[in-house]
MIDOSE-1310 file (N, C-alpha, C; in nm, 2 decimals, decimal comma, always signed):
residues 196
xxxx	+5,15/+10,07/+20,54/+5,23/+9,98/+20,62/+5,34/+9,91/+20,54; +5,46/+9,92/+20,57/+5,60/+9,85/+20,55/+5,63/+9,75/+20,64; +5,75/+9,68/+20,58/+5,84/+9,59/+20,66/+5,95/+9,71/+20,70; +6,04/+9,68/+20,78/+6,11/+9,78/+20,83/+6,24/+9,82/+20,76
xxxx	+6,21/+9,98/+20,72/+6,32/+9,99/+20,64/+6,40/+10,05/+20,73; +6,52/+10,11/+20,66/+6,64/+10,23/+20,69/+6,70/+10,25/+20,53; +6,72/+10,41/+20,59/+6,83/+10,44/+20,52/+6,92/+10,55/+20,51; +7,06/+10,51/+20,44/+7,17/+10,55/+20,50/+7,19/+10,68/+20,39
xxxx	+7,12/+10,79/+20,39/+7,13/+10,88/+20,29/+7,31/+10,98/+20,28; +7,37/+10,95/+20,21/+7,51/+10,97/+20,19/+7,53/+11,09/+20,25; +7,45/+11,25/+20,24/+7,44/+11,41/+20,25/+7,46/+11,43/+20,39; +7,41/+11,30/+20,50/+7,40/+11,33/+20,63/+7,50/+11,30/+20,70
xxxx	+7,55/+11,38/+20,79/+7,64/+11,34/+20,86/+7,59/+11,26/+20,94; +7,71/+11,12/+20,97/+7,65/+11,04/+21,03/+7,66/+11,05/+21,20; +7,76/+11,14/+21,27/+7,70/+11,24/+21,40/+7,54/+11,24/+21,46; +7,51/+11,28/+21,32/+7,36/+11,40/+21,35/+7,26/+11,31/+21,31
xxxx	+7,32/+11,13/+21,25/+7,17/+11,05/+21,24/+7,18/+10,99/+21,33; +7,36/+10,99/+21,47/+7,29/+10,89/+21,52/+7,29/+10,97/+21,67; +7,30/+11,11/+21,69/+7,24/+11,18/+21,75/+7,10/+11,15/+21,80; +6,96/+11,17/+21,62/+6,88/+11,09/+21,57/+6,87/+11,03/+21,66
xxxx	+6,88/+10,90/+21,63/+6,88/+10,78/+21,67/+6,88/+10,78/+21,84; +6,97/+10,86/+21,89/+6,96/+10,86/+21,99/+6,83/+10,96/+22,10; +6,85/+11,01/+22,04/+6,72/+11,10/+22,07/+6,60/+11,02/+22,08; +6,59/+10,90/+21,99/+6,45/+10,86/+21,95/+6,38/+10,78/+22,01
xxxx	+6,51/+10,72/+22,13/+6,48/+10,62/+22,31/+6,38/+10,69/+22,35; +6,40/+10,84/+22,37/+6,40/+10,90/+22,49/+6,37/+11,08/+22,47; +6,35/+11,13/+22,33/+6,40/+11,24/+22,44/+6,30/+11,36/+22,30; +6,19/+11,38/+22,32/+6,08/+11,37/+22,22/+6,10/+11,51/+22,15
xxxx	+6,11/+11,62/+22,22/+6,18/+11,76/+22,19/+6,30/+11,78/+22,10; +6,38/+11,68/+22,15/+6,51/+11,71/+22,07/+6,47/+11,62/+21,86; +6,38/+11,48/+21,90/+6,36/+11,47/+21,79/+6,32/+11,57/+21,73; +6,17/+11,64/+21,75/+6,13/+11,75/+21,69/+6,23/+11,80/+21,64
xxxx	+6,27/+11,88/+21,69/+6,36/+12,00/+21,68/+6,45/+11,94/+21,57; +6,54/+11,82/+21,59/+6,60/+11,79/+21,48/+6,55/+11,76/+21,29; +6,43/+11,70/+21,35/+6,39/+11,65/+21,23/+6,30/+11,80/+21,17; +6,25/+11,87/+21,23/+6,20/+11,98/+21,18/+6,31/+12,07/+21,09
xxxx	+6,44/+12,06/+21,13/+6,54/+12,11/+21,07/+6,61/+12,02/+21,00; +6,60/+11,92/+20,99/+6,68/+11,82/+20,85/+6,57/+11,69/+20,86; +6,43/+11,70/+20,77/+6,33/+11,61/+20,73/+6,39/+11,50/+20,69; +6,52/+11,47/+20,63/+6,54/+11,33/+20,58/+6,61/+11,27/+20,69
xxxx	+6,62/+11,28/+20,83/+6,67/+11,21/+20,94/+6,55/+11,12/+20,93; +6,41/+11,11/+20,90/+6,33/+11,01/+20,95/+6,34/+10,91/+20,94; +6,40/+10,85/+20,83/+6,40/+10,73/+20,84/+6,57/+10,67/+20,85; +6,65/+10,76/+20,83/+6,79/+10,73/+20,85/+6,84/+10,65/+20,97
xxxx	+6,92/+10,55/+20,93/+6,95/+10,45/+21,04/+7,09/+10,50/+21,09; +7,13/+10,47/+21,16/+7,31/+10,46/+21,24/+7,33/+10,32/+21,23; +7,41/+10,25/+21,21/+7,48/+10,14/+21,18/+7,58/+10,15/+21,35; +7,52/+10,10/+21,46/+7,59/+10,03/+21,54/+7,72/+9,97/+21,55
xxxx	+7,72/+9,85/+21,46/+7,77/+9,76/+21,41/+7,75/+9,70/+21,33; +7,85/+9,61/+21,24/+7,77/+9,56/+21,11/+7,66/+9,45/+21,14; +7,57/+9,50/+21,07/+7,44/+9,40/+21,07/+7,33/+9,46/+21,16; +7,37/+9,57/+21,25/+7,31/+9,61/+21,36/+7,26/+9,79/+21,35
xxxx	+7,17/+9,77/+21,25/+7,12/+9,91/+21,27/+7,04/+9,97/+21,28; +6,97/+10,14/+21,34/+6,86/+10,12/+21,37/+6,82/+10,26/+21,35; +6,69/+10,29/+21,35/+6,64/+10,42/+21,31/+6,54/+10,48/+21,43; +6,53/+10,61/+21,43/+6,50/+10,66/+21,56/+6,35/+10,58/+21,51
xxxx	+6,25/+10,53/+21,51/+6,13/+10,48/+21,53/+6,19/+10,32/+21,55; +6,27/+10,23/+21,57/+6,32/+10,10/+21,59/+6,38/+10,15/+21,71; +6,46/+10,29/+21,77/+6,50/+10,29/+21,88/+6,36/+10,32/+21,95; +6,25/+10,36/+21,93/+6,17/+10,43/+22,07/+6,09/+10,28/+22,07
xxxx	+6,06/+10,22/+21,90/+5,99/+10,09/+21,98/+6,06/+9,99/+22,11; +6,18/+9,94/+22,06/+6,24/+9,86/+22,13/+6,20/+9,90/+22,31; +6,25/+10,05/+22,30/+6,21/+10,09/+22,45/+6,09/+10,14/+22,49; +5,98/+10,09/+22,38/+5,83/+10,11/+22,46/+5,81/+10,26/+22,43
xxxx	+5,84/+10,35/+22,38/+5,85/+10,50/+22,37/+5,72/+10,53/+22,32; +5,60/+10,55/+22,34/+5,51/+10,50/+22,25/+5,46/+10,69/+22,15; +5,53/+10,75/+22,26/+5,49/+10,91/+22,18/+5,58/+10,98/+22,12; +5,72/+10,88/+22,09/+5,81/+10,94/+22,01/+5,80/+10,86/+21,86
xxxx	+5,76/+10,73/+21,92/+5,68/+10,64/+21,77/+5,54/+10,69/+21,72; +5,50/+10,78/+21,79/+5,36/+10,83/+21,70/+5,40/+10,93/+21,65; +5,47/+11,02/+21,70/+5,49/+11,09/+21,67/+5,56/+11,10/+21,50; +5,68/+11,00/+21,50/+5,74/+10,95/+21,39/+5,64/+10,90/+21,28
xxxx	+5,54/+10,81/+21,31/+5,46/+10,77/+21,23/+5,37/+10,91/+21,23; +5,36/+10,98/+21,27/+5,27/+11,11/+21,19/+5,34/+11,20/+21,09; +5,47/+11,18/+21,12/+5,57/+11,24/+20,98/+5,58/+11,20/+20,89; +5,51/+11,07/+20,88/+5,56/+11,00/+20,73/+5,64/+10,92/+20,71
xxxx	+5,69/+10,84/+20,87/+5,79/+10,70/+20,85/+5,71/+10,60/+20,86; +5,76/+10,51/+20,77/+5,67/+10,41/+20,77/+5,67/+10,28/+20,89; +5,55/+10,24/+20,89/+5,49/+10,13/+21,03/+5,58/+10,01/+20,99; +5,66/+9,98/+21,08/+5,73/+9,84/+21,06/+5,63/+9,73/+21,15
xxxx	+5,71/+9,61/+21,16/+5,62/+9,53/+21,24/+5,66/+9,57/+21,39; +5,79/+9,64/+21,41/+5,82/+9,61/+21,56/+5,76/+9,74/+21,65; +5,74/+9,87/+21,54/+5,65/+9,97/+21,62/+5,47/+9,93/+21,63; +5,43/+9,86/+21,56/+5,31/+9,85/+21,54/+5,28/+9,74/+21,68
xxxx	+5,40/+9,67/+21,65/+5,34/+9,58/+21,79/+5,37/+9,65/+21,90; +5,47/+9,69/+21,95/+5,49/+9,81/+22,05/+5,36/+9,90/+22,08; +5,32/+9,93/+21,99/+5,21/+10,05/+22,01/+5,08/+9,95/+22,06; +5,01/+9,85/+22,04/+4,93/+9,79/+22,05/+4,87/+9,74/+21,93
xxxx	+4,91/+9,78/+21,83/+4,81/+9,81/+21,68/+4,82/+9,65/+21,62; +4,68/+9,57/+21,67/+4,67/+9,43/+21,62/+4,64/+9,42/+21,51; +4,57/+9,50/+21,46/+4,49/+9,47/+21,34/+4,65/+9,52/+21,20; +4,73/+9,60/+21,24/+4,82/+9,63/+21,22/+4,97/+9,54/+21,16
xxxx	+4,96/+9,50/+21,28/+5,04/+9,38/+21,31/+5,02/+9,25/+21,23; +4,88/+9,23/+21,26/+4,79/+9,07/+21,18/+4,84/+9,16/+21,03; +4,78/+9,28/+20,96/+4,82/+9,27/+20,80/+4,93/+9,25/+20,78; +5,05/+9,33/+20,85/+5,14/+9,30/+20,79/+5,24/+9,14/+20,79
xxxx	+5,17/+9,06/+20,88/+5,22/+8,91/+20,91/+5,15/+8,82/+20,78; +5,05/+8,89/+20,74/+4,95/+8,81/+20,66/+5,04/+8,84/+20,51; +5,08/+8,97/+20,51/+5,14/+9,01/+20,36/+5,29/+8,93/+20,38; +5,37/+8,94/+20,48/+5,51/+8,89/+20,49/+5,54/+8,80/+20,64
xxxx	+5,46/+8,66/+20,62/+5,47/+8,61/+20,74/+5,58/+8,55/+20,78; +5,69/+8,59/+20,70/+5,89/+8,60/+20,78/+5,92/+8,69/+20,87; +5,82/+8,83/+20,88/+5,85/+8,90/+20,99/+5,79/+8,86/+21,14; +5,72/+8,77/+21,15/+5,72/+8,71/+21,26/+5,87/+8,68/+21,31
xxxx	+5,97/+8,60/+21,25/+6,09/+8,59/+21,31/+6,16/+8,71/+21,29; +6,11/+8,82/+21,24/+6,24/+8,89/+21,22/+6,28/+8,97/+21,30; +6,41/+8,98/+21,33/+6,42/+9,04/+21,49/+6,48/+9,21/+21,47; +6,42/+9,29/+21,55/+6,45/+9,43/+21,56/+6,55/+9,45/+21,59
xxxx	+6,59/+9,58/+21,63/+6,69/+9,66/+21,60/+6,72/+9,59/+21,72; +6,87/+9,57/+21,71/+6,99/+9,47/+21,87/+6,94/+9,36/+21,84; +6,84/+9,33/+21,77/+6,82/+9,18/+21,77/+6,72/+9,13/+21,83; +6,64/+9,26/+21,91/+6,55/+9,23/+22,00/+6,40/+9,17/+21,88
xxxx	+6,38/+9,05/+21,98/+6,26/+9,03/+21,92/+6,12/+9,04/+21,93; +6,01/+9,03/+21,83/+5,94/+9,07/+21,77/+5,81/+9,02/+21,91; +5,78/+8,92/+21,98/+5,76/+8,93/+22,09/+5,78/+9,02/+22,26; +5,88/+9,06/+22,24/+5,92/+9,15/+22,33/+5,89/+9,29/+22,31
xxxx	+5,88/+9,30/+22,22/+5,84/+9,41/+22,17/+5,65/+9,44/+22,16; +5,60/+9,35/+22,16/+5,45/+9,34/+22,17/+5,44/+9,34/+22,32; +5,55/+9,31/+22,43/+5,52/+9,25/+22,56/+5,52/+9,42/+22,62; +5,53/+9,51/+22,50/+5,55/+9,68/+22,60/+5,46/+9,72/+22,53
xxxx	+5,34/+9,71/+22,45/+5,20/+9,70/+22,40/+5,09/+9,74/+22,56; +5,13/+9,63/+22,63/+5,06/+9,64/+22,77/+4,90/+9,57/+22,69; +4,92/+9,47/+22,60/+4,85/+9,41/+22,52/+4,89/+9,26/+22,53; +4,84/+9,18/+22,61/+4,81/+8,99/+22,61/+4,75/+8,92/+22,51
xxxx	+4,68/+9,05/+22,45/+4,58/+8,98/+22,36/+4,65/+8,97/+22,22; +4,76/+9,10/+22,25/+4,87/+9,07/+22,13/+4,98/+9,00/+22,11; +5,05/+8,99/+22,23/+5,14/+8,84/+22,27/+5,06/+8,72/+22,25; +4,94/+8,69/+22,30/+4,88/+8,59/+22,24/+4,86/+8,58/+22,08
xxxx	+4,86/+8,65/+22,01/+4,80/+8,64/+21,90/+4,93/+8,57/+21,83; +5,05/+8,67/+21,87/+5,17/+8,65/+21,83/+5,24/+8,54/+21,82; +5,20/+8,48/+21,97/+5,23/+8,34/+22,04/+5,18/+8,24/+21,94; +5,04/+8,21/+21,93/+4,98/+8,18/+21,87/+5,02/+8,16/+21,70
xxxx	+5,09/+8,24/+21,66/+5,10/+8,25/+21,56/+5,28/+8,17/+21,51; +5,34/+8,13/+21,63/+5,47/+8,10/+21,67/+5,57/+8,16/+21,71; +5,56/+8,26/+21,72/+5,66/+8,33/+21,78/+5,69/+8,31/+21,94; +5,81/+8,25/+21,93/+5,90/+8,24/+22,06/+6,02/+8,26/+22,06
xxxx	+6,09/+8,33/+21,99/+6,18/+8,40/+22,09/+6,16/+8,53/+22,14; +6,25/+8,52/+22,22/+6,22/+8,60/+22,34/+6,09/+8,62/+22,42; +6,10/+8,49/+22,43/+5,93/+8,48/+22,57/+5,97/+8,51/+22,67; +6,15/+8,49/+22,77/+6,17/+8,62/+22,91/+6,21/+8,68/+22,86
xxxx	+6,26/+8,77/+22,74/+6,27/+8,90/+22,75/+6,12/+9,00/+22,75; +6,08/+8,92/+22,67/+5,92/+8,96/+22,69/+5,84/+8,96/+22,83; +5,87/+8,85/+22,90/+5,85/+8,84/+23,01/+5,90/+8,96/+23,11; +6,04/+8,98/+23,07/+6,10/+9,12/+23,15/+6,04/+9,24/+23,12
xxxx	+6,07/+9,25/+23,03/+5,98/+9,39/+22,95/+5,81/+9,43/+23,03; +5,75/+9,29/+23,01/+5,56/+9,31/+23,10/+5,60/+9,33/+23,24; +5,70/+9,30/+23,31/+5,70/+9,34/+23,47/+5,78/+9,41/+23,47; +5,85/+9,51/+23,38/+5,91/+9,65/+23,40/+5,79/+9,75/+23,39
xxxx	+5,68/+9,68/+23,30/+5,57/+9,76/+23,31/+5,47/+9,76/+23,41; +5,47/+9,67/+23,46/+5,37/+9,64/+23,54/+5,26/+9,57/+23,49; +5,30/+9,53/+23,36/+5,15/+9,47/+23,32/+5,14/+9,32/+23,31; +5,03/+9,31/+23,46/+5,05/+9,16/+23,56/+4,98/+9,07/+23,40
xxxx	+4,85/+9,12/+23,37/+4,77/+9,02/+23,25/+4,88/+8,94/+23,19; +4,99/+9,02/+23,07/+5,07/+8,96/+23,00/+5,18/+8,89/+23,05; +5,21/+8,92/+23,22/+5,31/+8,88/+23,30/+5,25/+8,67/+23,31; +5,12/+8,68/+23,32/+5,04/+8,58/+23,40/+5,05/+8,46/+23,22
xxxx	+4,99/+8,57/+23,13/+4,96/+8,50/+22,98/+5,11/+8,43/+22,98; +5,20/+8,50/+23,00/+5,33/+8,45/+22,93/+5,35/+8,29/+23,04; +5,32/+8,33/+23,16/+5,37/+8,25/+23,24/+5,27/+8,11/+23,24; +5,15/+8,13/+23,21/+5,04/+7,98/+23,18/+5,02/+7,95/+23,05
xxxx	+5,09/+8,02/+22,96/+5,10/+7,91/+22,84/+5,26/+7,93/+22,80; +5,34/+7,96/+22,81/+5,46/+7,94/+22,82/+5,61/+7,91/+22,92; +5,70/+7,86/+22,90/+5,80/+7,85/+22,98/+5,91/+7,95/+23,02; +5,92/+8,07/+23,03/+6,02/+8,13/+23,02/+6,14/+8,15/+23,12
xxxx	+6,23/+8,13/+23,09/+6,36/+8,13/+23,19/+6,33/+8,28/+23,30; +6,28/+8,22/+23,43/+6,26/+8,31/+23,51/+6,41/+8,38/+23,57; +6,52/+8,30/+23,50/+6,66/+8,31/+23,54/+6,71/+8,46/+23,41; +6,67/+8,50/+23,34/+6,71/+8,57/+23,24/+6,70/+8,65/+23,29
xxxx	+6,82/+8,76/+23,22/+6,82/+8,91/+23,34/+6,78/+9,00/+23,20; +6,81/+9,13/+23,20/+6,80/+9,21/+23,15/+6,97/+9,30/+23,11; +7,00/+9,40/+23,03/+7,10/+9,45/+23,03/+7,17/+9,54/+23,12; +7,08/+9,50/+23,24/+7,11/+9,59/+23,36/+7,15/+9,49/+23,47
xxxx	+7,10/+9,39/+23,43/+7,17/+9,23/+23,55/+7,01/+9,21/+23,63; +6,89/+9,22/+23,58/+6,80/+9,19/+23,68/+6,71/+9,11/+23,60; +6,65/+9,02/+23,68/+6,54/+8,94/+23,65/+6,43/+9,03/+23,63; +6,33/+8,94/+23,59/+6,16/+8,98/+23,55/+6,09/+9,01/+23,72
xxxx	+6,14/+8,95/+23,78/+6,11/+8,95/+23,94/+6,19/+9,06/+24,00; +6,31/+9,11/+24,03/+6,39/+9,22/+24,01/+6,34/+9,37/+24,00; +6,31/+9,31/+23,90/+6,24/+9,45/+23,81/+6,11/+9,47/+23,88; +6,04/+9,38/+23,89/+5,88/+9,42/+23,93/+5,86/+9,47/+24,07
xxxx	+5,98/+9,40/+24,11/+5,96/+9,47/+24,33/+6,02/+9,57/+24,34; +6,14/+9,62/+24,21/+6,23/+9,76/+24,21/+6,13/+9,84/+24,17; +6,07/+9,81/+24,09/+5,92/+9,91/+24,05/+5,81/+9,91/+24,12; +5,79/+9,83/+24,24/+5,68/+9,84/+24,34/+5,53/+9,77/+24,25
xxxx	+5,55/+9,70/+24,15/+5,45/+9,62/+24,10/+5,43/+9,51/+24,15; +5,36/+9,51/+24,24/+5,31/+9,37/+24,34/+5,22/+9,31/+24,29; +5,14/+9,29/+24,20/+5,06/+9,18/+24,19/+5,16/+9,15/+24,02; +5,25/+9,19/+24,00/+5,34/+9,10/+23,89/+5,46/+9,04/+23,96
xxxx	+5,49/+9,08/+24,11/+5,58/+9,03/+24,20/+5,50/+8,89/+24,23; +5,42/+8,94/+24,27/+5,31/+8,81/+24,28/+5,30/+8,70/+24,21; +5,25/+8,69/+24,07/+5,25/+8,64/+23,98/+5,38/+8,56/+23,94; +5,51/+8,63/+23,96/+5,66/+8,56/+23,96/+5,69/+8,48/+24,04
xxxx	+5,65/+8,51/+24,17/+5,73/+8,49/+24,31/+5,63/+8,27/+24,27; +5,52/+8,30/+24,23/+5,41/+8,19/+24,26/+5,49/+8,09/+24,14; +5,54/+8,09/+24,02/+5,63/+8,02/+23,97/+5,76/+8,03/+24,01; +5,79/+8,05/+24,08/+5,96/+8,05/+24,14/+6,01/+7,95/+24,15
């Protein structure tokens, strides 16, 4: 287990890492295929913007990807904090906070944070732990993220021990509420609609 690296290996065209990269949201074949044919994309980041960069295992966590991040971690890229919480992996999560407890704040790739990223876990017991541990930012994005999934537990955790701006949209323009009746998840519709 690592803190989260990247890197910008000079040989690669930077096209084809952030191809990579892009691939790594979404689209589990085309990783294969790439990285089977140039092994040093794994951990190669694309640079967004400055300060802002991200490697196809920081792109699948952010978006909950959970079989393009195993997949990645079975090649030999290393567990950062933001896939391990994504995936569910507590015990994971607890060592590496215990070895470097500044990655609790440290926020993933866009900036997204380290909570929200536990909140696509489909694990309460890991947002609590996290919670617990002080992590608050992004308690409604986290909050958006559990009712994009439907997962009412962490929707309910977030909402009786914390405050989250039930007003925060997502990068699509929708609330945590939005999201959960456009996805037909009614007992996290539920759950929102009763704090409203």
């Amino acid at each position: 287990m690592t803190s989260p690296t990247a890197t910008h290996p000079t040989n690669l065209d930077p096209e084809t890492v952030r191809a990579f990269v892009i691939a790594g949201h979404g689209n589990l074949e085309t990783v294969q295929a790439m990285l089977a044919e140039t092994p040093a994309l794994r951990d190669a980041a694309h640079e967004w913007r400055p300060g802002d960069t991200e490697t196809a295992l920081a792109g699948a966590a952010h978006v909950g990807n959970a079989p393009i991040a195993e997949y990645l971690l079975t090649e030999g890229a290393p567990l950062t904090i933001h896939a391990a919480a994504m995936l569910g992996r507590r015990d994971d999560v607890a060592a590496l906070l215990d070895a470097s407890p500044e990655l609790l704040q440290a926020p993933g790739a866009h900036g997204i944070p380290l909570l929200a990223h536990a909140a696509l876990s489909g694990s309460a017991e890991l947002v609590a732990d996290l919670h617990g541990r002080g992590a608050r930012e992004g308690v409604a994005m986290a909050l958006g993220m559990a009712a994009g999934r439907g997962d009412a537990a962490t929707v309910r955790w977030l909402l009786d021990n914390d405050q989250p701006d039930l007003a925060w949209t997502n990068v699509r323009g929708q609330t945590a509420l939005e999201v959960a009746r456009a996805a037909g998840h009614d007992a996290v519709v539920a759950a929102l609609e009763e704090c409203s």
